[in-house]
py3Dmol code that shows the C-alpha trace and the ligand (Angstrom):
import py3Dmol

protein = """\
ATOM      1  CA  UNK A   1       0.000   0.000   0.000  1.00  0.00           C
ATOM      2  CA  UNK A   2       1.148   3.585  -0.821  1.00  0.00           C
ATOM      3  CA  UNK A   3       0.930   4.971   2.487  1.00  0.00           C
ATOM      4  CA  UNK A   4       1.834   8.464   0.764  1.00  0.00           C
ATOM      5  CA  UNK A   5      -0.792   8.595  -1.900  1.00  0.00           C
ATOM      6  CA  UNK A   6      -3.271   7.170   0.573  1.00  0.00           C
ATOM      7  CA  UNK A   7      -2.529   9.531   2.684  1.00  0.00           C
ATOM      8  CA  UNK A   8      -3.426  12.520   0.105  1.00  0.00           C
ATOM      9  CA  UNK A   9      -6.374  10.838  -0.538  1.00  0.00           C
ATOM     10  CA  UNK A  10      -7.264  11.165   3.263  1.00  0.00           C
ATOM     11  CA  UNK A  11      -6.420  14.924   3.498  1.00  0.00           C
ATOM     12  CA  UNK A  12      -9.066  15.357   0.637  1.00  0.00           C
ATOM     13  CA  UNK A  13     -11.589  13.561   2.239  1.00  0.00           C
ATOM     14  CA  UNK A  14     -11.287  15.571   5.115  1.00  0.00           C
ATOM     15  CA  UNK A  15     -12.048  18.989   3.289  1.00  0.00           C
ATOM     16  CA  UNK A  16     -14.693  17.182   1.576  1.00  0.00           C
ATOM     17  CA  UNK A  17     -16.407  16.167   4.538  1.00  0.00           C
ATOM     18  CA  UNK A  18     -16.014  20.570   5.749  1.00  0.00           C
ATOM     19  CA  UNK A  19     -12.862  19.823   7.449  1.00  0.00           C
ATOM     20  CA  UNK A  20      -9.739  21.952   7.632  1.00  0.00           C
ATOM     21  CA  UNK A  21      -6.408  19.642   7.487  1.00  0.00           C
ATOM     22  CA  UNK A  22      -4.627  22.361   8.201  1.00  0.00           C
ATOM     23  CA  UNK A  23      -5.991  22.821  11.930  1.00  0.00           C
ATOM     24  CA  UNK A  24      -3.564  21.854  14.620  1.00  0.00           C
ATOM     25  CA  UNK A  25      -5.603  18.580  15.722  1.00  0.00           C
ATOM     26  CA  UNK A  26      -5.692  17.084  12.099  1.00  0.00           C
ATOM     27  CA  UNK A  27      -1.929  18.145  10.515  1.00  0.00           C
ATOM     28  CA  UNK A  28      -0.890  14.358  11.520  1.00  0.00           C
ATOM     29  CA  UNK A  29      -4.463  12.794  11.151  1.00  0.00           C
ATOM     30  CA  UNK A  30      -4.138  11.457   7.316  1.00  0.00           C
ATOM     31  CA  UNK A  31      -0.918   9.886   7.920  1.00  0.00           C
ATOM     32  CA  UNK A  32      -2.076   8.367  10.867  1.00  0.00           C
ATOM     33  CA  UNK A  33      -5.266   7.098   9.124  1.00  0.00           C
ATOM     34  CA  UNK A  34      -3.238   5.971   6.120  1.00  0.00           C
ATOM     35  CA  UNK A  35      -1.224   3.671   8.696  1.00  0.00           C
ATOM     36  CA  UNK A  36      -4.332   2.626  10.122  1.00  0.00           C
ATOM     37  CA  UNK A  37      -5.762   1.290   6.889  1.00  0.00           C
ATOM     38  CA  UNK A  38      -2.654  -0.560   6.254  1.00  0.00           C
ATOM     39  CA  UNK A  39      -2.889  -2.258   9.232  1.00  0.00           C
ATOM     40  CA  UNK A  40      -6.801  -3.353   8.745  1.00  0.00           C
ATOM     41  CA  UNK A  41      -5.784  -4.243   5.430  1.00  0.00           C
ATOM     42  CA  UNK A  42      -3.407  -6.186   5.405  1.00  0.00           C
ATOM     43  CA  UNK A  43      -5.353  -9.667   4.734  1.00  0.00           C
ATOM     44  CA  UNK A  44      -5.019  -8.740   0.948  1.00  0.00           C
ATOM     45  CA  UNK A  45      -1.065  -8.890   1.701  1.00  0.00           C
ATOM     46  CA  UNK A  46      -1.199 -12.146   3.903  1.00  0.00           C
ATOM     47  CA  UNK A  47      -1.167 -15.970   3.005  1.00  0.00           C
ATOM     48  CA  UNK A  48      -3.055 -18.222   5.422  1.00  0.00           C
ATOM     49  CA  UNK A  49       0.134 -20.425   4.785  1.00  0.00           C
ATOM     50  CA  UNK A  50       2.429 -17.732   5.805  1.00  0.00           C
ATOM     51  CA  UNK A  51       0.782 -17.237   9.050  1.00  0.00           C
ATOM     52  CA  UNK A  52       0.343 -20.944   9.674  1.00  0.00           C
ATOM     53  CA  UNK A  53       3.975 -21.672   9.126  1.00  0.00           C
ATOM     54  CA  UNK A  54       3.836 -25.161   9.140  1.00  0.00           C
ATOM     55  CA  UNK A  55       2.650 -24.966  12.788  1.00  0.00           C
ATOM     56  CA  UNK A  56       0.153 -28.173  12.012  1.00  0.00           C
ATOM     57  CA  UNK A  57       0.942 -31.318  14.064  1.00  0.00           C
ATOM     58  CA  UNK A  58       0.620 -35.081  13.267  1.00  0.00           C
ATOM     59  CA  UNK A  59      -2.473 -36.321  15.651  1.00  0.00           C
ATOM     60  CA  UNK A  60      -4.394 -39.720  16.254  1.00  0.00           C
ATOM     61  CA  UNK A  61      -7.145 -38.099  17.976  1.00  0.00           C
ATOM     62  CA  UNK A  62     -10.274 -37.794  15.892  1.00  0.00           C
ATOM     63  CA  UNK A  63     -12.300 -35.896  18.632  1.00  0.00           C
ATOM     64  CA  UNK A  64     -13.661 -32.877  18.281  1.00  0.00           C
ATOM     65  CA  UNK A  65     -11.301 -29.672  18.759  1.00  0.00           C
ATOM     66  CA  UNK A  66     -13.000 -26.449  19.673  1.00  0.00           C
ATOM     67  CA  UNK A  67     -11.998 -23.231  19.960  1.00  0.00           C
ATOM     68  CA  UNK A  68     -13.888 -20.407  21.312  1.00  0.00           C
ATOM     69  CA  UNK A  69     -14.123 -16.773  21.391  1.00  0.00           C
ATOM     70  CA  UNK A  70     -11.828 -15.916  18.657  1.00  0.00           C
ATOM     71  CA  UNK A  71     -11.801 -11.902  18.667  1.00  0.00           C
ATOM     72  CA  UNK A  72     -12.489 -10.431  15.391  1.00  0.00           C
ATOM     73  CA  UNK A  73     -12.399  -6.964  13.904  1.00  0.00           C
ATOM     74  CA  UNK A  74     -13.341  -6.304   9.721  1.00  0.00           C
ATOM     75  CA  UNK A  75     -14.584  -3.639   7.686  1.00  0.00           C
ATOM     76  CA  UNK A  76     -17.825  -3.779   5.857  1.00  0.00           C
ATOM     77  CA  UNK A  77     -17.364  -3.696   2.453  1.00  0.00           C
ATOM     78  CA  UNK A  78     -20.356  -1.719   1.735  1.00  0.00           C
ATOM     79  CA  UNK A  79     -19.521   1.271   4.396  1.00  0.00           C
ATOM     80  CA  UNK A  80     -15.803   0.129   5.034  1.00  0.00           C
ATOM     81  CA  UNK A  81     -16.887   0.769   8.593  1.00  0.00           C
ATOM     82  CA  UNK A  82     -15.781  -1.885  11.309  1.00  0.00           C
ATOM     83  CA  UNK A  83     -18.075  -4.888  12.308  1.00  0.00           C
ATOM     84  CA  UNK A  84     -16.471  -7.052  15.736  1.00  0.00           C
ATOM     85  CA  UNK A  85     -17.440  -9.601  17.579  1.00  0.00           C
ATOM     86  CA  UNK A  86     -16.483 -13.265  18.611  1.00  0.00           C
ATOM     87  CA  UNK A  87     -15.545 -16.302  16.507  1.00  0.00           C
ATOM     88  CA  UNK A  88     -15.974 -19.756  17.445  1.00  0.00           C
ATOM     89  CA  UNK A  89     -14.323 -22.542  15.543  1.00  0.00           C
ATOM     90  CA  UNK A  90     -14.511 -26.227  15.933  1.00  0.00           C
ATOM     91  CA  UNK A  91     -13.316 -29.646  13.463  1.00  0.00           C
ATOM     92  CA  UNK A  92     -12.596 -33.239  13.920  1.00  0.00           C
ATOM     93  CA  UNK A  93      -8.989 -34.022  12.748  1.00  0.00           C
ATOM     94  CA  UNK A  94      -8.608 -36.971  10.736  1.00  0.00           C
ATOM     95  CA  UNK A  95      -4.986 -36.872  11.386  1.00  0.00           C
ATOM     96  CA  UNK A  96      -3.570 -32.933  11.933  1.00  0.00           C
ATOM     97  CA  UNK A  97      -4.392 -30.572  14.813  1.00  0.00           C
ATOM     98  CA  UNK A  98      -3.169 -26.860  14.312  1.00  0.00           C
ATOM     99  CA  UNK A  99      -2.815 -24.675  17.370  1.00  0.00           C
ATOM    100  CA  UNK A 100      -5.838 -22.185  18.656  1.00  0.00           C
ATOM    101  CA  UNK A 101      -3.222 -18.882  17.923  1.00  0.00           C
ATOM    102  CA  UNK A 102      -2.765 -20.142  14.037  1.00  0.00           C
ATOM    103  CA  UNK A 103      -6.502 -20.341  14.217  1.00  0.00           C
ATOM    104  CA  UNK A 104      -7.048 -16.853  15.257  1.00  0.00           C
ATOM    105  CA  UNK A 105      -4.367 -15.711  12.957  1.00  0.00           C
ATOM    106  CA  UNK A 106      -6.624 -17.456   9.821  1.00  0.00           C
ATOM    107  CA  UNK A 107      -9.651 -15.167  11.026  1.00  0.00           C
ATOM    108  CA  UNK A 108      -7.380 -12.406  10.897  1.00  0.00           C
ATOM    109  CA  UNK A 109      -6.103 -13.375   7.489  1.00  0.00           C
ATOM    110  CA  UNK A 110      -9.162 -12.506   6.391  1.00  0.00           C
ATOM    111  CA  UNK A 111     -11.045 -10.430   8.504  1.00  0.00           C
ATOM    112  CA  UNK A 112      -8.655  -7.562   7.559  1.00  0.00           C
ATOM    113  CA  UNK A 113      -9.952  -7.248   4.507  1.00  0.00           C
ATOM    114  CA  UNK A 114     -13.486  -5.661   3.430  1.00  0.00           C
ATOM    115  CA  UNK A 115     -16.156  -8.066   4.211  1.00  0.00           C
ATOM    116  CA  UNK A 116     -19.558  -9.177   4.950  1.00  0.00           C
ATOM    117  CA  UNK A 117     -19.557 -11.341   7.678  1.00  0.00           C
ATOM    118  CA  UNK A 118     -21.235 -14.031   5.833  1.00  0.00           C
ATOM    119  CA  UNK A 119     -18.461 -14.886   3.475  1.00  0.00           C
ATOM    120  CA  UNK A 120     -15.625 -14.261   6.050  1.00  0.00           C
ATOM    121  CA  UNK A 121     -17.296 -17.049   8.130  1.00  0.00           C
ATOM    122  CA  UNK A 122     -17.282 -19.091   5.478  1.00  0.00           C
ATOM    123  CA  UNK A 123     -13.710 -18.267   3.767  1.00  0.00           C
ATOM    124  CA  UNK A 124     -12.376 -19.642   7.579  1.00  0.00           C
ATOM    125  CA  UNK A 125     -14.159 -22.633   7.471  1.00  0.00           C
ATOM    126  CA  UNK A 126     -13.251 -23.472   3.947  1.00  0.00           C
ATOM    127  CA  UNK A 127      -9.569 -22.692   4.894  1.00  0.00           C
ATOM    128  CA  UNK A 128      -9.680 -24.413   8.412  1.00  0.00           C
ATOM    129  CA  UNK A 129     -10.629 -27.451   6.684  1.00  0.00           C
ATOM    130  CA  UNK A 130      -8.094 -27.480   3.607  1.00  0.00           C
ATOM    131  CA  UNK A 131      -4.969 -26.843   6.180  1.00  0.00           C
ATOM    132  CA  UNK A 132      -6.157 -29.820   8.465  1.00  0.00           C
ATOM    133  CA  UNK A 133      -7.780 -32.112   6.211  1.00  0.00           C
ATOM    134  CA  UNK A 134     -10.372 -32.043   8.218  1.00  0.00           C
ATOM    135  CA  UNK A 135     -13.268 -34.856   8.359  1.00  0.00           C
ATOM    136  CA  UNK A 136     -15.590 -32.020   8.999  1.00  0.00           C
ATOM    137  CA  UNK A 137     -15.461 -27.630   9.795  1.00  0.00           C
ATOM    138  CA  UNK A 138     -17.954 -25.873  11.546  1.00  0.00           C
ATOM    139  CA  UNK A 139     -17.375 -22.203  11.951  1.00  0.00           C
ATOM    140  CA  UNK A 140     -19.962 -19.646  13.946  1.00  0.00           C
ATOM    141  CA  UNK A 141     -19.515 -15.637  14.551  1.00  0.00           C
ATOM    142  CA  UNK A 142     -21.621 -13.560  16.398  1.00  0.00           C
ATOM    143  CA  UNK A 143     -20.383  -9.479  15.228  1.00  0.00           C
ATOM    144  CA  UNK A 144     -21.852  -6.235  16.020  1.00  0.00           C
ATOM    145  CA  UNK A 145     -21.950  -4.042  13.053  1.00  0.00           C
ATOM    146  CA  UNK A 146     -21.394  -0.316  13.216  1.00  0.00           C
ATOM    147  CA  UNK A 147     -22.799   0.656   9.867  1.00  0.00           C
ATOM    148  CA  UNK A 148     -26.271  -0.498  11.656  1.00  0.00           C
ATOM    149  CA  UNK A 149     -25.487   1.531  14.663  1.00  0.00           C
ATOM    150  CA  UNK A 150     -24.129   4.254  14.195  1.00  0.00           C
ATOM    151  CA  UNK A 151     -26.238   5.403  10.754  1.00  0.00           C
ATOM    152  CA  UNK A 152     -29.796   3.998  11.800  1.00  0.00           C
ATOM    153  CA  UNK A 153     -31.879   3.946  14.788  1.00  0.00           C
ATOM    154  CA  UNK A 154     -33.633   0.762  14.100  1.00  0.00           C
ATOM    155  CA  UNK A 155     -31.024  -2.105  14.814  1.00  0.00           C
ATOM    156  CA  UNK A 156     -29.047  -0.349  17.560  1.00  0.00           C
ATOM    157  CA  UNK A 157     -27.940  -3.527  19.562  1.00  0.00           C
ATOM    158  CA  UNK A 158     -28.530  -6.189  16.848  1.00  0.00           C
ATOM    159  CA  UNK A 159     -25.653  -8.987  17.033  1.00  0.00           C
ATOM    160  CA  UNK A 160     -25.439 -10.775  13.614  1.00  0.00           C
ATOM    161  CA  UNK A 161     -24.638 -14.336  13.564  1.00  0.00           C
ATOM    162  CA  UNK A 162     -23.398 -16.417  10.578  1.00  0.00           C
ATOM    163  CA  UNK A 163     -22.515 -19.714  10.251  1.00  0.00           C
ATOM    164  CA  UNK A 164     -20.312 -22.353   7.862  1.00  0.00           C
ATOM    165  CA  UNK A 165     -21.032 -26.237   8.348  1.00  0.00           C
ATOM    166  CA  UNK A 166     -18.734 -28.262   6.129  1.00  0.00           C
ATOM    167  CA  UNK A 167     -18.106 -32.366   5.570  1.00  0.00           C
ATOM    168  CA  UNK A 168     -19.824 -34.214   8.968  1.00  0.00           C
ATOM    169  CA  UNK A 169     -20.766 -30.962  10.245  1.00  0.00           C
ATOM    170  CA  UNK A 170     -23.198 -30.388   7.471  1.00  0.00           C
ATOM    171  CA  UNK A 171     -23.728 -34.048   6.826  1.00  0.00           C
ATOM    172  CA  UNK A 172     -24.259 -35.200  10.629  1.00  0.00           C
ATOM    173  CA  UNK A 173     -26.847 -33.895  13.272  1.00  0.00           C
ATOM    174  CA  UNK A 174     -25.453 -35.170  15.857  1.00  0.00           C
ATOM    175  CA  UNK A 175     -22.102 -33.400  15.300  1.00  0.00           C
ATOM    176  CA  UNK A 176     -23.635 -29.824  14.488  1.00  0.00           C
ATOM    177  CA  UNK A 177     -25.700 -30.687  17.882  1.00  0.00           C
ATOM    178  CA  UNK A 178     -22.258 -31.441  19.832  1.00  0.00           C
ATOM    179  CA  UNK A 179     -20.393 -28.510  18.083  1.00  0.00           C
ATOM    180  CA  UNK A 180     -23.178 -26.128  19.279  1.00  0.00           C
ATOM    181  CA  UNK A 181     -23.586 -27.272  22.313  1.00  0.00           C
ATOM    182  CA  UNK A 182     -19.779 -27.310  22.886  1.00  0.00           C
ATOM    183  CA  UNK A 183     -19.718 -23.344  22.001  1.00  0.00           C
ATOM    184  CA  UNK A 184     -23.023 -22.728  24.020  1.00  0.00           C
ATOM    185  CA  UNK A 185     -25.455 -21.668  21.518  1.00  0.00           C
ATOM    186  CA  UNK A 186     -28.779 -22.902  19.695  1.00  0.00           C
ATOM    187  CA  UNK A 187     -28.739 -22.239  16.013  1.00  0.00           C
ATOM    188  CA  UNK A 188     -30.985 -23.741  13.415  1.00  0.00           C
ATOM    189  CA  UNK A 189     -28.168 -24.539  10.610  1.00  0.00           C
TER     190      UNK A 189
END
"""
ligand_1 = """\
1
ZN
Zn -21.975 -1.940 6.326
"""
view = py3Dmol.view(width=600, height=400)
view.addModel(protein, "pdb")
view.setStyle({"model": 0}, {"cartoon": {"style": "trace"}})
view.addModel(ligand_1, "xyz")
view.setStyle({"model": 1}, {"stick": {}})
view.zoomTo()
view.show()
């Protein structure tokens, strides 16, 4: 990213908006957002394999692994305003585990990109199970969206949730029934 031109870009927003970039408060301000942008962007310049590393370890166990209460923070790609929330991932190995921090580094390989939630819950589940070779993915996210709150009266407090079932997940009841009931919530999926 061309934190320089970005940064121009910025400046003109601000007079667009009835700003003055020249005021003491804001000389620093388009930099700083330019930085910040680079930051919740950089999913475009990261490789799920880069931030996995090869941390994904040999395993007999075919139980199920959960992990809950990923953090995540995106931008909606229709107001590129930030949705946030939780993030709660859970597979059966056939024969790989991968730790919980990789995990929350995969959400983050894609959450800092524009989004909608649905598709970033479902680009993690995809990608959970194609680095594990997973028997089965299932992938819930419960994010509060600030487009809806801070532009509209109507959905003030909503929480969205999504989910992604994939292999014996989708396929099996009685998994989806453990896997929610593992992360503590009722969903019809
Ligand atoms: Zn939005």
């Amino acid at each position: 990213m061309n934190i320089e031109r970005v940064t121009g870009l910025i400046r003109e927003l601000m007079i667009e908006i009835g700003e003055d970039p020249e005021r003491e408060g804001l000389l620093k301000t388009p930099e700083r957002v330019a930085k910040a942008w680079e930051f919740l962007s950089h999913g475009y310049r990261t490789t799920t394999k880069e931030v996995v590393n090869d941390a994904i370890f040999e395993s007999e166990a075919n139980n199920m692994i959960i992990a809950r209460d990923i953090e995540v923070y995106s931008m909606c790609e229709h107001h590129m305003l930030p949705f946030y929330g939780r993030c709660h991932i859970g597979y059966i190995a056939r024969d790989k585990v991968i730790g919980v921090s990789k995990l929350a580094r995969i959400v983050d390989c894609f959450a800092r990109r524009l989004q909608i939630q649905e598709r970033l819950t479902s680009q993690i589940a995809h990608e959970v199970k194609d680095i594990v070779n997973a028997e089965g993915v299932g992938v819930v996210m419960e994010c509060r969206h600030l487009c809806m709150m801070m532009r509209g009266v109507e959905k003030q407090n909503s929480v969205m949730t999504t989910s992604s079932v994939l292999g014996s997940f989708h396929d099996e009841a009685a998994t989806r029934e453990e896997f929610l009931h593992l992360i503590g919530r009722k969903l019809d999926v």
